[in-house]
N, C-alpha and C positions, 0 to 999 in steps of 0.2 A: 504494500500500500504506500501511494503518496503521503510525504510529511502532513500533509491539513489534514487526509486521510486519517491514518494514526492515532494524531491528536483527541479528534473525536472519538473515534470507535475505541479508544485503551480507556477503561474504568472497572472498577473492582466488580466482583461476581452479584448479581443481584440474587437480594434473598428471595423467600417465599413467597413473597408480594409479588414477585415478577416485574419491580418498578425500571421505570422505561432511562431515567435520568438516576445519575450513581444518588442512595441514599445519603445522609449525613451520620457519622459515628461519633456520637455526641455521649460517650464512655470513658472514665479512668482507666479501666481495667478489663480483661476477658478471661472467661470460665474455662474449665475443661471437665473432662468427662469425668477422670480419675485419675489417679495419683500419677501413672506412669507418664500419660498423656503432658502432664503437665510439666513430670522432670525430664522428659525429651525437647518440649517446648524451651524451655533455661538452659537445657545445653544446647542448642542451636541445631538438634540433629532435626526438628522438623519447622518449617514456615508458618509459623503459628502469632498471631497478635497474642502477646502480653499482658502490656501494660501499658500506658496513652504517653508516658515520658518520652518513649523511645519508637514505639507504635500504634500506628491506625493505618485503618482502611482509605481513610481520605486524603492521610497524607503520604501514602506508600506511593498510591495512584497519583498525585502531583508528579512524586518523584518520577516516578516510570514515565511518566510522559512529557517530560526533558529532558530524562535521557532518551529517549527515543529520536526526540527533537537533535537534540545536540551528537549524537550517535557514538553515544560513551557506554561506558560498560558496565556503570554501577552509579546510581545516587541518591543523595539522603536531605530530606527539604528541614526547614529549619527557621527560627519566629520571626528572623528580618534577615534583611540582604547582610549588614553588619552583623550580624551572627552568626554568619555563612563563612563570612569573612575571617572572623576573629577564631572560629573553630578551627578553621583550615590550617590559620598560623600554627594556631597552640597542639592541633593532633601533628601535624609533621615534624615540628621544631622542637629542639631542648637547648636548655642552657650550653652557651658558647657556640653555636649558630649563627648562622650571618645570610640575611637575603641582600638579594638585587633585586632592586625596582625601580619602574620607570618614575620620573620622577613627578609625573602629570597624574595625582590619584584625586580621590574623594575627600576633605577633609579628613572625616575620621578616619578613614583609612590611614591618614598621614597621623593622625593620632596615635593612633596604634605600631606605625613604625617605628614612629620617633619619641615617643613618649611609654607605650603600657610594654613592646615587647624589651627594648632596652631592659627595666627593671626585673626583668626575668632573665637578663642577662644575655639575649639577643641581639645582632646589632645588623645595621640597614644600610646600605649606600648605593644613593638614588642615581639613578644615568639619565642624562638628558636623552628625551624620548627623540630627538633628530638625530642622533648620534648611534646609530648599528655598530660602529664598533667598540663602541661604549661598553657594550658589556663585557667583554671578555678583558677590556683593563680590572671592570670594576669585581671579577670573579675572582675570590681566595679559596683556599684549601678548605675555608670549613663553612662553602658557601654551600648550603641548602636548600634553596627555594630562589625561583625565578616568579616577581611577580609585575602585572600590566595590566590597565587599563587601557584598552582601544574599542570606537574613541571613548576619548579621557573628559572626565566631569570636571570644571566644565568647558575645557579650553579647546574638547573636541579634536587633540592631538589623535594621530592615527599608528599605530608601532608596526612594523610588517612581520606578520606571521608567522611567516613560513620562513624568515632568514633567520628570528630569533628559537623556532620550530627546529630548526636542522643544528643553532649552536646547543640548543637544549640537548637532545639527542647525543650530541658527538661531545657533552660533559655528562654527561648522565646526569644531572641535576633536573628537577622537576621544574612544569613551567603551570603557571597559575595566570588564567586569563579571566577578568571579569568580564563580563558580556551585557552589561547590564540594560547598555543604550543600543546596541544593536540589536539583542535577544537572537536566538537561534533562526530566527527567519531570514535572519539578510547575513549574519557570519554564523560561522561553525570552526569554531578554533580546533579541535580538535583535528582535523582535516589537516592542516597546518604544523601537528605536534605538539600543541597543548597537550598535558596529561590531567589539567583539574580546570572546569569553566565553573565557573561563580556567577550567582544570579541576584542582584535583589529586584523579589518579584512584584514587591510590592510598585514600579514603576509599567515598565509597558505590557508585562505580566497581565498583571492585576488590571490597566489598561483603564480605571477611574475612580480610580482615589478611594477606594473603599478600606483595604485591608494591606496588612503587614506581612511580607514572608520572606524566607531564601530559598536557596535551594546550592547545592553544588552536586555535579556530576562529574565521571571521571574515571582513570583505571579505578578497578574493585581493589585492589592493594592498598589504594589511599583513601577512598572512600571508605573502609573499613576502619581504618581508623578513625576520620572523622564519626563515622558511627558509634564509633567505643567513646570516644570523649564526651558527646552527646550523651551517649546513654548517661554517662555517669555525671553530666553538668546541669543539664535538661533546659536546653533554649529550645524547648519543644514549641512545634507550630499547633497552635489549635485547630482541629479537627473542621470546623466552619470556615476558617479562614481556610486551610487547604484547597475545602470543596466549594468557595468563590472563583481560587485562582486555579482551577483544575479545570473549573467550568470557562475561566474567563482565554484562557489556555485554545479554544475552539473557535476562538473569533480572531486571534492573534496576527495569522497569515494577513486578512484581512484587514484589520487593522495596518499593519506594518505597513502596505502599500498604498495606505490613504494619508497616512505621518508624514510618509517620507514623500509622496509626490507631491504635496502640499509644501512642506519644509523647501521642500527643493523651489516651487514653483517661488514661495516669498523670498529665500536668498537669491532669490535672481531678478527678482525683481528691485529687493532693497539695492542690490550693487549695481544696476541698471539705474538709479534714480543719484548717485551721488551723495547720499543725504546722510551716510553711516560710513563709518573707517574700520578696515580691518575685519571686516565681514567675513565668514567660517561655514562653511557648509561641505561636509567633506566630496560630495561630487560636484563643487563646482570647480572648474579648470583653475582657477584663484587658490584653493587648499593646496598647501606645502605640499601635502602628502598626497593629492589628487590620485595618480597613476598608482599608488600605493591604494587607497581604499578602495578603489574601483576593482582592483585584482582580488579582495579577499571577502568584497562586503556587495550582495547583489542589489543594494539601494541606499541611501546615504543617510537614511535614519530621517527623527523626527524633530532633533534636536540643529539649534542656528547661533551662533556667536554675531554680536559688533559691538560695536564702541559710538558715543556719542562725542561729537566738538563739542567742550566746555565738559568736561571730568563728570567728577561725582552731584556734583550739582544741577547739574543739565540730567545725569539719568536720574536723579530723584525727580525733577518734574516729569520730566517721560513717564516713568512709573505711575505718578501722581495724576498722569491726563487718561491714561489706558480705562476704556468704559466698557469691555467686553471682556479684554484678557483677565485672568485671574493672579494675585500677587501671593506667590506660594512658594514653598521650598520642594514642593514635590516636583514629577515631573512626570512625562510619558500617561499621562491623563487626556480622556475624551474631549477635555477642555483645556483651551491655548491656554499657558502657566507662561507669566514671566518674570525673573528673577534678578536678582542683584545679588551675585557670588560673596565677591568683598564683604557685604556686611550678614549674609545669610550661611547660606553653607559652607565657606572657607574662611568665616570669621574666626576662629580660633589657630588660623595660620599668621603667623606674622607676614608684616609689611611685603617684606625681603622675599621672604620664602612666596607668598603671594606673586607678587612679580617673578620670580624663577620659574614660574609656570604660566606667567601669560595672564595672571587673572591681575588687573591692575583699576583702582575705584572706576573707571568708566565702562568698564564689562557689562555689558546686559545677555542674560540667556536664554532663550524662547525655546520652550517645550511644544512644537505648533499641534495641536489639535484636531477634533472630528468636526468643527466645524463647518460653515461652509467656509471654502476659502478666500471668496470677496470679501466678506464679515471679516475674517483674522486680518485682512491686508489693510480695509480698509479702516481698524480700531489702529492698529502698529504706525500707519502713514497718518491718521489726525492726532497720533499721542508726540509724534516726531515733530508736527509741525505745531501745536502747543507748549512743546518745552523749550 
């Protein structure tokens, strides 16, 4: 079956009811018959729901059908993208450890590099995401994990694949790609030699703003681990919220192609008008990385960078004139979302570190939406000529 295929038709066995769309498993805990039944279940010799910390029905089914999507071999969903994240760090890595990563991340994610794994005695050093040879100065002996945003939240930086794919490989060291702004419909890093893709679903997943989750998939050798640490931590996903984004998982293809052909259509317009600097849209001929995203990503997502004349002051009125778009830190929602990096989600980055990655106070970042598209162009172009 085709991936939309797939998608739809993988969901858990229906019970007695015979119901037509997956139930909700709205349970702590599962029974068993008798005693054996149950000490086979704890030693893993049989596929049995448990316990709700570590398993459900709703959220196995999430899993399976991203890894299906993403065409990995094992994965485990989990109660926000950032705890998908932080799992990943902590099951693979021990003290005196040392990653590479790009250096274009999520704030928290950059939290956690630079701040929560250090104190576990982990250490980071980041490579400028234009720079492919970057990594193999920035790899020592007790480097362990290769990790990357493409593209990158929210400066929409693009890192190529399959070059840093082939240096994974030929160090044996693991490569960890978030996918979060692309989702498995337009990249497949694995394809490329990823060995763990990271989701948080809670953005084009979930696809409107409703609910919280992660997900990673990936060889079963590291996936298992992440499972073990889970088990015994419990950033467990509740059971509801799976079976929103499981459901919401069937519209997704669909979705992606109306994001990104929208996205696309207003970055080419806004740089067509003059009116914005430094304008990002990774398919248009403009992105550094152009001929790079086009080769690994079959649409250039939903997400747009520019910059206003007159700094942080000019985008707060921008902001301030917008009558349709929404002013939110989320993103990848049915409705146009637009944001101010600087002082929202890479607020707890310094100045410095802020500009090392492109995000500088006049950034604005637009999550383009389901709406219609003269609507989103024509709120974006009266909010421009208002500020």
């Amino acid at each position: 079956m085709k991936p939309p295929t797939q998608v739809i038709r993988t969901q858990v066995h229906a019970s007695t009811y015979a119901e037509h769309s997956a139930p909700l498993f709205l349970t702590s805990s599962f029974t068993f018959q008798n005693a054996e039944e149950m000490r086979a279940a704890f030693a893993g010799e049989t596929d049995r729901c448990i316990y709700g910390r570590f398993t459900n029905p709703n959220v196995d089914e999430l899993a399976e059908k991203v890894r299906l999507l993403e065409g990995a071999e094992a994965g485990f969903a989990v109660a926000s993208g950032m705890a998908a994240i932080f799992a990943t760090f902590v099951a693979i890595l021990s003290t005196g450890d040392h990653v590479v990563a790009c250096r274009s991340v999520f704030g928290s994610t950059h939290r956690l590099l630079t701040d929560v794994l250090p104190r576990l005695g982990i250490d980071c050093t980041y490579v400028d995401t234009h720079d492919p040879g970057g990594w193999a100065g920035a790899v020592r002996a007790d480097t362990r994990l290769l990790f990357v945003e493409t593209p990158s939240n929210p400066g929409l930086d693009i890192v190529d694949l399959a070059g840093l794919g082939r240096f994974a490989r030929q160090t044996g060291i693991p490569l960890v790609v978030d996918n979060s702004f692309a989702t498995p419909v337009l990249q497949r890093p694995i394809t490329f030699g990823a060995d763990l893709v990271a989701h948080s679903a809670t953005k084009f997943i979930d696809g409107q703003g409703r609910v919280l989750g992660g997900v990673v998939v990936g060889r079963a050798n590291l996936v298992d681990k992440i499972f073990a640490l889970c088990r015994a931590s419990g950033p467990a996903l509740s059971p509801f919220n799976a079976w929103v984004l499981s459901k919401s998982l069937e519209t997704l293809h669909l979705r992606m192609e109306r994001h990104s052909a929208s996205a696309e259509s207003l970055s080419e317009k806004l740089e067509a008008s003059g009116k914005v600097e430094r304008l990002r849209y990774p398919f248009l001929p403009s992105h550094p990385q152009h001929e790079v995203a086009r080769s690994q990503m079959s649409a250039g997502g939903g997400l747009l960078t520019f910059h206003l004349r007159g700094g942080i002051e000019r985008g707060r009125r921008f902001l301030d004139s917008l009558e349709l778009c929404s002013l939110t830190a989320n993103l990848g929602d049915t409705r146009t979302i637009v944001t101010h990096p600087a002082s929202t989600t890479h607020a707890k980055l310094t100045e410095d570190e802020r500009r090392a990655v492109g995000i500088d106070p006049g950034l604005i970042r637009v999550s383009v939406g389901l709406e219609d598209l003269s609507d989103i162009v024509a709120d974006i172009f009266q909010a421009i000529e208002r500020s």
